[in-house]
PyMOL CGO cylinders between C-alpha atoms (Angstrom):
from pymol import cmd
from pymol.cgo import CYLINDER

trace = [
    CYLINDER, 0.00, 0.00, 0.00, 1.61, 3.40, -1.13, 0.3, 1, 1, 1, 1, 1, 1,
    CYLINDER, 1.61, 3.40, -1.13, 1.39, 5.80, 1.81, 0.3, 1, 1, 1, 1, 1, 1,
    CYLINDER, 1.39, 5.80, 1.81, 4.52, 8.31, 0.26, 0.3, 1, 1, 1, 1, 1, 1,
    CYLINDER, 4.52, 8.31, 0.26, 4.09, 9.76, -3.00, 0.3, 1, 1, 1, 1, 1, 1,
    CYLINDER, 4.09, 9.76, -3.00, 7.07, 12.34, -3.93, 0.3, 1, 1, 1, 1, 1, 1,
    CYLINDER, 7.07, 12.34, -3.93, 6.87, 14.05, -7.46, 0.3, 1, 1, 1, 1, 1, 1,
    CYLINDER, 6.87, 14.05, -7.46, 8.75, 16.79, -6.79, 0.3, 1, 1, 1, 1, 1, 1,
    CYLINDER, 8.75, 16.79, -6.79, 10.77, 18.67, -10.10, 0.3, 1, 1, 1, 1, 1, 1,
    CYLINDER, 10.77, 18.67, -10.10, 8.80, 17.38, -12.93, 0.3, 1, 1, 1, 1, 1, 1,
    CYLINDER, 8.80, 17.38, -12.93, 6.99, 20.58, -14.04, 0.3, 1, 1, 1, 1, 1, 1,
    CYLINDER, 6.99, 20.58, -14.04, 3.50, 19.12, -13.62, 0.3, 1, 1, 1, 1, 1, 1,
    CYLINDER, 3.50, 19.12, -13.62, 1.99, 22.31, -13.82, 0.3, 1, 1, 1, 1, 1, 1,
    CYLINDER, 1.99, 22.31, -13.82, -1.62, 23.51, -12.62, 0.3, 1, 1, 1, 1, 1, 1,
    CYLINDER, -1.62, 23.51, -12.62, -3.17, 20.32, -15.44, 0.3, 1, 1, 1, 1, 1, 1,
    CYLINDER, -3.17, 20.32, -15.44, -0.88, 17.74, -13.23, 0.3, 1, 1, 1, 1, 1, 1,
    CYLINDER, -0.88, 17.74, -13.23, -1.59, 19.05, -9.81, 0.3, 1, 1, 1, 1, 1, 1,
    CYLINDER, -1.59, 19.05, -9.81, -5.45, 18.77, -10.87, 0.3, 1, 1, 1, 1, 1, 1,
    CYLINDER, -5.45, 18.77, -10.87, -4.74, 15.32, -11.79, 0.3, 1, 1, 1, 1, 1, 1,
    CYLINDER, -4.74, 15.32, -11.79, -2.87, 14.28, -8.43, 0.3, 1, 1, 1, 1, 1, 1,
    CYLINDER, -2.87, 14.28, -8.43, -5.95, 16.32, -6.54, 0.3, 1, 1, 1, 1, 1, 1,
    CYLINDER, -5.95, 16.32, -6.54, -8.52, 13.69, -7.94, 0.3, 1, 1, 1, 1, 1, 1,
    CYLINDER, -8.52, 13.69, -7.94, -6.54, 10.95, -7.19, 0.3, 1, 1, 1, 1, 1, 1,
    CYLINDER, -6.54, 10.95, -7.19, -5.74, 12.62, -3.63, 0.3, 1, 1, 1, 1, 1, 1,
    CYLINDER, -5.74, 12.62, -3.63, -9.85, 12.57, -3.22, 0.3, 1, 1, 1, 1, 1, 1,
    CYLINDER, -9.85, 12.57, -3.22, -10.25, 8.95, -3.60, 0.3, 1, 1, 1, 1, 1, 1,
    CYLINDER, -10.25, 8.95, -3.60, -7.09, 8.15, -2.06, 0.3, 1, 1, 1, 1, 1, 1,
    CYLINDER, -7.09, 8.15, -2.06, -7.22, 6.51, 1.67, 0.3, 1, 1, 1, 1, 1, 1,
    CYLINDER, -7.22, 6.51, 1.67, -4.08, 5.75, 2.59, 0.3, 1, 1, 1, 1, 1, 1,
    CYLINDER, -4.08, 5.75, 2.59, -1.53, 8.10, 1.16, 0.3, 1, 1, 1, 1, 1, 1,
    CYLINDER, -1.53, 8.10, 1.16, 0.01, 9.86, 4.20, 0.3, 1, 1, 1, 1, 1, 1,
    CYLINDER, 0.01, 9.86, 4.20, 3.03, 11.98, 2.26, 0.3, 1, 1, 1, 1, 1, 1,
    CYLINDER, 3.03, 11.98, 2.26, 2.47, 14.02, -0.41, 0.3, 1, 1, 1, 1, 1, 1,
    CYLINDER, 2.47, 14.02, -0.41, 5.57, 16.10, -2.36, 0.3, 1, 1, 1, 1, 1, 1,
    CYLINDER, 5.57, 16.10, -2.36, 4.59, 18.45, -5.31, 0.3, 1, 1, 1, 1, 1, 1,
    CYLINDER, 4.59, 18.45, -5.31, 7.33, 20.76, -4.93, 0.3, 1, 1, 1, 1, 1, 1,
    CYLINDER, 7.33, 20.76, -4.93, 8.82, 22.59, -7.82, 0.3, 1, 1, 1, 1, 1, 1,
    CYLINDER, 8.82, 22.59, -7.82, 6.45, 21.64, -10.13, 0.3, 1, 1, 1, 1, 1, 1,
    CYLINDER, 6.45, 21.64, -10.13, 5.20, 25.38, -11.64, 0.3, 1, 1, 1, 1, 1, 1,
    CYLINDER, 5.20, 25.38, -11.64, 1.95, 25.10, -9.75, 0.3, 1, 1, 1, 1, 1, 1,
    CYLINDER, 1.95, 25.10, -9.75, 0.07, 27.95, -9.90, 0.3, 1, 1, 1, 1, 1, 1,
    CYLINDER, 0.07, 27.95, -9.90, -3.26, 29.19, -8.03, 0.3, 1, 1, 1, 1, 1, 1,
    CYLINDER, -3.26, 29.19, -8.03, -5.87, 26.90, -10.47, 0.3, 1, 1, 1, 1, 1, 1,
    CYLINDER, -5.87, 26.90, -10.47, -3.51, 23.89, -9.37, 0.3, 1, 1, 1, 1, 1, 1,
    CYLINDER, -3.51, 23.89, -9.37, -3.41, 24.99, -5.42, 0.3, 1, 1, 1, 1, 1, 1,
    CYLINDER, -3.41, 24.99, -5.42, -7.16, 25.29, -5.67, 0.3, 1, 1, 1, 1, 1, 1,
    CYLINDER, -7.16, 25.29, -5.67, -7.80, 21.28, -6.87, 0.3, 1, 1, 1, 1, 1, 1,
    CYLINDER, -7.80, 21.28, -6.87, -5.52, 20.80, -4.48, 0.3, 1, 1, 1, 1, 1, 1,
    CYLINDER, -5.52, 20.80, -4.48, -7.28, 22.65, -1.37, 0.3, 1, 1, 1, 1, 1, 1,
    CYLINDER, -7.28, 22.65, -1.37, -9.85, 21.02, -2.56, 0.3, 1, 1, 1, 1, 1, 1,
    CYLINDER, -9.85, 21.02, -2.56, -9.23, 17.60, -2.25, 0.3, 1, 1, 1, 1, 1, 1,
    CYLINDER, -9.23, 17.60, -2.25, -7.55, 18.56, 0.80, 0.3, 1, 1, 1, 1, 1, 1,
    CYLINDER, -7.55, 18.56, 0.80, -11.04, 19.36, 2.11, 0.3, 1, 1, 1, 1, 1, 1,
    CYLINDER, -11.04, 19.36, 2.11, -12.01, 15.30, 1.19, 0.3, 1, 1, 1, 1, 1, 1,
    CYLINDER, -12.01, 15.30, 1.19, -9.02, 13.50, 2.11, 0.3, 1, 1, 1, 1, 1, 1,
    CYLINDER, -9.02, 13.50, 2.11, -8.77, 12.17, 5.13, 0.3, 1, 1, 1, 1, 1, 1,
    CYLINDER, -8.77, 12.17, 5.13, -5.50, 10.41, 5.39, 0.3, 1, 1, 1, 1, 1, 1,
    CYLINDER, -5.50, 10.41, 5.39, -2.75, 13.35, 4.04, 0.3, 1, 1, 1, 1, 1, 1,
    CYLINDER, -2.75, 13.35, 4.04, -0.83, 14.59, 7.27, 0.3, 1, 1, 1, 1, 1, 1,
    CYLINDER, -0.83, 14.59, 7.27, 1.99, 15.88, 5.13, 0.3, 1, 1, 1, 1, 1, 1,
    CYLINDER, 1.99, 15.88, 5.13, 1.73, 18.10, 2.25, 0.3, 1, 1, 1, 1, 1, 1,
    CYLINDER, 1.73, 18.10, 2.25, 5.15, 19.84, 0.89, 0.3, 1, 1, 1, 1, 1, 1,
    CYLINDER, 5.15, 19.84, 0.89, 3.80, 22.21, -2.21, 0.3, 1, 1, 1, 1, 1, 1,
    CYLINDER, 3.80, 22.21, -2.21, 7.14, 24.70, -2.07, 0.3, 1, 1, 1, 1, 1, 1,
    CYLINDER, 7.14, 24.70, -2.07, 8.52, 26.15, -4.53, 0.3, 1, 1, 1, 1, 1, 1,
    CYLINDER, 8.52, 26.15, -4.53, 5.78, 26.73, -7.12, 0.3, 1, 1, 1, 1, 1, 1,
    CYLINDER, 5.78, 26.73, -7.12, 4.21, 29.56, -8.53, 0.3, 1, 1, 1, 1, 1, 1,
    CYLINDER, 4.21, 29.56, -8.53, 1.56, 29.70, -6.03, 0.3, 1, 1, 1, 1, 1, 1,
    CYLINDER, 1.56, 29.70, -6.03, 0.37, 33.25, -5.09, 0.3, 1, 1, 1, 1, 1, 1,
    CYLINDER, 0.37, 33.25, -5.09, -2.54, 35.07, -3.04, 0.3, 1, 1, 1, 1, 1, 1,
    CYLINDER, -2.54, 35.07, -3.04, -5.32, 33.11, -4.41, 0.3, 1, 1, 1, 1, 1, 1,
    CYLINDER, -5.32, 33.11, -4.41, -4.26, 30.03, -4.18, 0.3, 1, 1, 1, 1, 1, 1,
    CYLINDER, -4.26, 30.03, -4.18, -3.60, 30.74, -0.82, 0.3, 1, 1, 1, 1, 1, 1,
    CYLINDER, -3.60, 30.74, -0.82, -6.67, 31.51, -0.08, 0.3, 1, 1, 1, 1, 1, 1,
    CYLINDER, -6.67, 31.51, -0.08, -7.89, 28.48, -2.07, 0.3, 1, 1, 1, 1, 1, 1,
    CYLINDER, -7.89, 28.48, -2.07, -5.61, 26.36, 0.76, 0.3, 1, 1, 1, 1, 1, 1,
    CYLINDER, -5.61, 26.36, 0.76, -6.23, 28.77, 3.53, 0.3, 1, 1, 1, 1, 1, 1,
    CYLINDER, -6.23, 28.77, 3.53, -10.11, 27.77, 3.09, 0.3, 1, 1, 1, 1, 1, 1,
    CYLINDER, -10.11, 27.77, 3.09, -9.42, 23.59, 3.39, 0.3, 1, 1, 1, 1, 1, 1,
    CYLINDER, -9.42, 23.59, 3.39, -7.07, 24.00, 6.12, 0.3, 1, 1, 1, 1, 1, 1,
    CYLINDER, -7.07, 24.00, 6.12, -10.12, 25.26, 7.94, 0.3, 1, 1, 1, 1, 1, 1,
    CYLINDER, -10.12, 25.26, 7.94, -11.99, 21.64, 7.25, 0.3, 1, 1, 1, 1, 1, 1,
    CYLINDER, -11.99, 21.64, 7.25, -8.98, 19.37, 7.08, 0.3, 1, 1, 1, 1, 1, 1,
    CYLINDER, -8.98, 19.37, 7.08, -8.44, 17.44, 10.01, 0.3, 1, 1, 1, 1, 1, 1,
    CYLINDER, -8.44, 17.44, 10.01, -5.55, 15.35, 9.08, 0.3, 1, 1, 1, 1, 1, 1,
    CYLINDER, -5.55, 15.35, 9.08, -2.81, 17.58, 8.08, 0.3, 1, 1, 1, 1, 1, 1,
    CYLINDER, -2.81, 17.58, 8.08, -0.03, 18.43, 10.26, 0.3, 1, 1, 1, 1, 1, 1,
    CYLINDER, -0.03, 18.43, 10.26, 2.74, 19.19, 8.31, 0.3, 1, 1, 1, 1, 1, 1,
    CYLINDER, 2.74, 19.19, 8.31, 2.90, 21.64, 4.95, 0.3, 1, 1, 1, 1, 1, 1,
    CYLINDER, 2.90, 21.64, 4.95, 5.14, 23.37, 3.22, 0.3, 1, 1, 1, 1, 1, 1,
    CYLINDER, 5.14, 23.37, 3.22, 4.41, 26.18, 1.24, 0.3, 1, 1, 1, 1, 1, 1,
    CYLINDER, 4.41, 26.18, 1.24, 7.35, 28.45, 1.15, 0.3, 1, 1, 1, 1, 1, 1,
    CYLINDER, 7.35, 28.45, 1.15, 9.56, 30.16, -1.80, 0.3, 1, 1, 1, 1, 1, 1,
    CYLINDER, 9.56, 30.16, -1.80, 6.35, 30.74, -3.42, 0.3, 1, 1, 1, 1, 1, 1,
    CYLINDER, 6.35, 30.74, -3.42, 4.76, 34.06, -4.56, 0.3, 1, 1, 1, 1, 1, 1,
    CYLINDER, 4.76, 34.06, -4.56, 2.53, 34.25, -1.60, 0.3, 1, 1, 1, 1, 1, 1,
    CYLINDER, 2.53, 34.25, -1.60, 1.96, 38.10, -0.52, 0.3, 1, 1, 1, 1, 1, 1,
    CYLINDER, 1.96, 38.10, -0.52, 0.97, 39.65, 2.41, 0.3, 1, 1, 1, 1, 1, 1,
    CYLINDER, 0.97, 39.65, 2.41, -2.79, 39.03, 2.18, 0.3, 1, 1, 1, 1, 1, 1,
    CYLINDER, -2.79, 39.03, 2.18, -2.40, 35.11, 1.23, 0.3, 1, 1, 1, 1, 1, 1,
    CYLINDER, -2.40, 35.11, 1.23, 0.08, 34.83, 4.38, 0.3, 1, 1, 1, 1, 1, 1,
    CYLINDER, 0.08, 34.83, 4.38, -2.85, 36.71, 6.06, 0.3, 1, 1, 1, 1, 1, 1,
    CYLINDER, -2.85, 36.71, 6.06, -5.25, 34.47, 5.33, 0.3, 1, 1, 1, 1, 1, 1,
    CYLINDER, -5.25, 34.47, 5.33, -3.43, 31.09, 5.91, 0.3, 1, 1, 1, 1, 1, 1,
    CYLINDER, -3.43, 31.09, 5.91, -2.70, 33.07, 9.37, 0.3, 1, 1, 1, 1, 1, 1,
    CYLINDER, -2.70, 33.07, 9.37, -6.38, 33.25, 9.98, 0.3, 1, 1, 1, 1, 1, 1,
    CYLINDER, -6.38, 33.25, 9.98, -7.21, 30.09, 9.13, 0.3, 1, 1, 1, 1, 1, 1,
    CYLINDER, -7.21, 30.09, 9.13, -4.82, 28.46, 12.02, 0.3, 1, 1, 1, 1, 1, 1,
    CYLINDER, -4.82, 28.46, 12.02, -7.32, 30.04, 14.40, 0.3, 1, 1, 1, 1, 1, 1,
    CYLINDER, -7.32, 30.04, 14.40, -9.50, 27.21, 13.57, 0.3, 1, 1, 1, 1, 1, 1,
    CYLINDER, -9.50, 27.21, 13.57, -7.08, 24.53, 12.63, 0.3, 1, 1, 1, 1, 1, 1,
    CYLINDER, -7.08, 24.53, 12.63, -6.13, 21.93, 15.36, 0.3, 1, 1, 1, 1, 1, 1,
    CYLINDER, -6.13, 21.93, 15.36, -4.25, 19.70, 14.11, 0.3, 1, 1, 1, 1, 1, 1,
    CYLINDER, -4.25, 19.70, 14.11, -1.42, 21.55, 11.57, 0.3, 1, 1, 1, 1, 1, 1,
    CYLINDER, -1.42, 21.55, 11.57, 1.63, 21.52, 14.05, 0.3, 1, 1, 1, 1, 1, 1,
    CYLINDER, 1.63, 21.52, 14.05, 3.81, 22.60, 11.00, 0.3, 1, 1, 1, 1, 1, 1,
    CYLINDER, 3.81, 22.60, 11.00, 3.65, 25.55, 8.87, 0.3, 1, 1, 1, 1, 1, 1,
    CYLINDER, 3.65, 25.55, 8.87, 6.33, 26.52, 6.89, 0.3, 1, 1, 1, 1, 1, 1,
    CYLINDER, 6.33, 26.52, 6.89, 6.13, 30.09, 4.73, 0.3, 1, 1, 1, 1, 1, 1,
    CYLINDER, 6.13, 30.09, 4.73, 9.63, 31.79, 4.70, 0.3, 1, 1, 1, 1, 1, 1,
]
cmd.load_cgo(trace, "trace")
């Protein structure tokens, strides 16, 4: 049973991270998940978020290094407040701005189980 999936540095873009957010919806026992450095920009963060909403068995979630900005932030931001699973993600040396960093902020208000947030 796969429980670590790491596709980190293959340019899957926003159409691949879409792809890997479907699968992550069905998905019940991958624990791991690395997208990093894979030009993901806000549409793919937002199929992301979104399965991240569904998925019940992700505690670790490292998305750095993409092209992820305010939206998308916002898009992740918004599951973080449902997810119940996650306790680990990375989402730094993106192109996150003051008012995505805000909202992610706001959201770990309501989160109680992320333990890990990393945005430098």
């Amino acid at each position: 049973t796969l429980t670590s999936l790491d596709i980190c540095n293959n340019k899957i873009g926003d159409s691949g991270a879409r792809c890997v957010a479907e699968a992550l919806r069905e998905n019940q026992t991958l624990t791991s998940l690395g997208i990093r450095n894979n030009n993901i920009g806000d549409s793919g963060a937002r199929c992301v978020a979104e399965a991240l909403r569904e998925n019940q068995t992700l505690t670790s979630l490292d998305i750095r290094s993409n092209k992820i900005g305010d939206s998308g932030a916002r898009c992740v931001a918004e599951a973080l407040r449902e997810n119940q699973t996650l306790t680990s993600l990375d989402i730094c040396n993106n192109k996150i701005g003051d008012s995505g960093a805000r909202c992610l902020a706001e959201a770990l208000r309501e989160n109680q189980t992320l333990t890990h947030l990393d945005l430098d």
